[in-house]
C-alpha positions in Angstrom: -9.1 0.1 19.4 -6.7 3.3 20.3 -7.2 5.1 16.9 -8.5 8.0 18.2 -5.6 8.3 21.0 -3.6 9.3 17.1 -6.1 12.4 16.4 -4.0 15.8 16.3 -0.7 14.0 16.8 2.3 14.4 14.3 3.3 11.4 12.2 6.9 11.3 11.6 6.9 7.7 10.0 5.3 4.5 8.8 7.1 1.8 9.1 6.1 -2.2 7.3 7.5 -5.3 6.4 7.0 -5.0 2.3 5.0 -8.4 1.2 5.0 -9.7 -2.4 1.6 -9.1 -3.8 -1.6 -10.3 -3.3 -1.8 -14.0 -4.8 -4.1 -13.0 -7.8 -6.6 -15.5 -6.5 -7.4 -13.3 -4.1 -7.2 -9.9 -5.4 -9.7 -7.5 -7.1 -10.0 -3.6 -8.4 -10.4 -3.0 -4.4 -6.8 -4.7 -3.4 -4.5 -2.2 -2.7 -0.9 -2.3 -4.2 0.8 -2.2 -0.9 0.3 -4.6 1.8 2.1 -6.0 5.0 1.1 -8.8 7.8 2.1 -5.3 10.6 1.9 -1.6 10.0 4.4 1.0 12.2 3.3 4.3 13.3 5.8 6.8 14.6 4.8 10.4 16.3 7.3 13.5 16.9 6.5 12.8 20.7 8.2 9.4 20.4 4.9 7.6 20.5 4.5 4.5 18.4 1.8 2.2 17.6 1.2 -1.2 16.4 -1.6 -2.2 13.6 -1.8 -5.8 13.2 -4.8 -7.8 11.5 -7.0 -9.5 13.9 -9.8 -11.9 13.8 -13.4 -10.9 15.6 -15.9 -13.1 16.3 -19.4 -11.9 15.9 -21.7 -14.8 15.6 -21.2 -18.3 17.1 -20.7 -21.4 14.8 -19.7 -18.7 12.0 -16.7 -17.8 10.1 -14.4 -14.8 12.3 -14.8 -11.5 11.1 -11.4 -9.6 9.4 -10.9 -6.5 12.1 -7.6 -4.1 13.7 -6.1 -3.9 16.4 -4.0 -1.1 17.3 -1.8 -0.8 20.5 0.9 1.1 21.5 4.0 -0.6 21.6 7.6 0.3 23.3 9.8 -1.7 21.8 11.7 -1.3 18.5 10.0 -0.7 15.2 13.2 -0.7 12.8 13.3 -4.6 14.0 10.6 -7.1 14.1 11.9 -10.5 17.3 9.8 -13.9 16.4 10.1 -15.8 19.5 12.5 -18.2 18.0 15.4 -15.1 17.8 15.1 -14.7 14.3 14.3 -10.6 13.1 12.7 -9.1 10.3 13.9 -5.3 9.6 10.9 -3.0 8.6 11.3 -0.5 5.8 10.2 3.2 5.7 6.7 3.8 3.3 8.4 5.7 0.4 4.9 6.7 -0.7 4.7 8.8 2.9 8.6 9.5 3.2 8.4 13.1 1.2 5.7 14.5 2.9 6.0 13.4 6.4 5.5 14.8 8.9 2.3 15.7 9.1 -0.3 16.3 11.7 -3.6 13.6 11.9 -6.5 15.7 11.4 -9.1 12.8 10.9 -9.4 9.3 12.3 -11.9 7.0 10.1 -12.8 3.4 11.2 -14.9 1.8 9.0 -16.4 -1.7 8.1 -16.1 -1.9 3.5 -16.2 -5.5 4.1 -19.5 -5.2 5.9 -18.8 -8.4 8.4 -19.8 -6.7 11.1 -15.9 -5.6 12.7 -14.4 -2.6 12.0 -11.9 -3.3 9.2 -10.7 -0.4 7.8 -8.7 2.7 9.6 -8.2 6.0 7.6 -6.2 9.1 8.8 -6.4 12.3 7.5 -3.2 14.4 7.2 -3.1 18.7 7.7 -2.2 18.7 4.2 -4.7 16.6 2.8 -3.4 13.8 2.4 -4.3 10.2 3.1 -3.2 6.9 4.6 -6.1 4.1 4.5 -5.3 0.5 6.5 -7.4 -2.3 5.4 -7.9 -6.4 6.5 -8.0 -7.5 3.5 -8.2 -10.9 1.6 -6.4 -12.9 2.5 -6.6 -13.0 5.7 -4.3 -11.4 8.3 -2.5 -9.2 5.5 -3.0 -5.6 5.8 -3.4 -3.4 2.5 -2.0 0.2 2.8 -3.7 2.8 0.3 -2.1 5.8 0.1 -3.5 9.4 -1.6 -0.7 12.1 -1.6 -1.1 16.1 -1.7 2.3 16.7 -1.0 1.7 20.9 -0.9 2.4 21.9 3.1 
C-alpha cells in the first residue's frame, strides 16, 4: 500500500459514493455509520488517491482475507466511468467538510479483523482529528469512521 506516501501532506477533501446502510444482517456495535464501495482523497498539491476494498489471499484452499488498496489515481474524482459509459458522481464527506484542510500527522494500518491483511487505515489530522477506513462486513464495502476536533 501507498499510505505512508500521505504522511505530512494536506487533505483538502474526501470524496465517496454515499451507500445505504449496512444490511442489519451484517452489522454490529463496530459498523460504522458511513460506508462506500471507494473512498477519494484530495491534497492541496493536487494529489489524489484511490482506496478501494480488496481481497488478499493468505492461506491456500481458505476463505480471502478483507484488505486496502490505495493508489494514486489521475483521473477525475467528482465522477466515477463503469466501463459500460454509465457515471456515478461522488459527494464531499460533510462530516470532514468544516474542518478541512488539514495536514496528516499519523498514518495507522491495522488488522481489527485479525485475518491476517491489513484492513484498517487511520490518519491523524494537525488538529486532532480523525478519519478511520475499514473493510468491513460485507465484503468490498468500506466503513468511514470519523472523530472531529474542529479547533485549528
Amino acid at each position: 500500500m501507498e499510505e505512508k506516501l500521505l504522511l505530512g501532506k494536506t487533505l483538502e477533501s474526501v470524496r465517496i459514493f454515499r451507500s445505504e446502510p449496512v444490511h442489519p444482517a451484517w452489522a454490529d456495535e463496530s459498523t460504522p455509520a458511513i460506508n462506500s464501495p471507494f473512498v477519494y482523497l484530495q491534497f492541496s498539491n493536487g494529489e489524489k488517491y484511490e482506496i478501494t476494498p480488496t481481497e488478499v489471499e493468505l492461506f491456500s484452499g481458505h476463505y480471502a482475507c478483507l484488505g486496502l488498496a490505495v493508489k494514486e489515481i489521475f483521473s477525475s474524482i467528482a465522477i466515477f466511468e463503469w466501463p459500460n459509459g454509465s457515471a456515478l458522481n461522488t459527494v464531499e464527506l460533510e462530516e470532514l467538510k468544516n474542518f478541512l484542510p488539514q495536514k496528516i500527522t499519523k498514518v495507522e494500518v491495522s488488522d481489527p479483523l485479525q485475518e491476517g491483511a491489513e484492513s484498517q487505515l487511520c490518519f491523524l489530522l494537525n488538529n486532532q482529528s480523525s478519519i478511520c477506513i475499514s473493510h468491513i462486513m460485507p465484503p468490498m464495502t468500506l466503513g468511514i469512521s470519523v472523530a472531529s476536533h474542529e479547533s485549528t
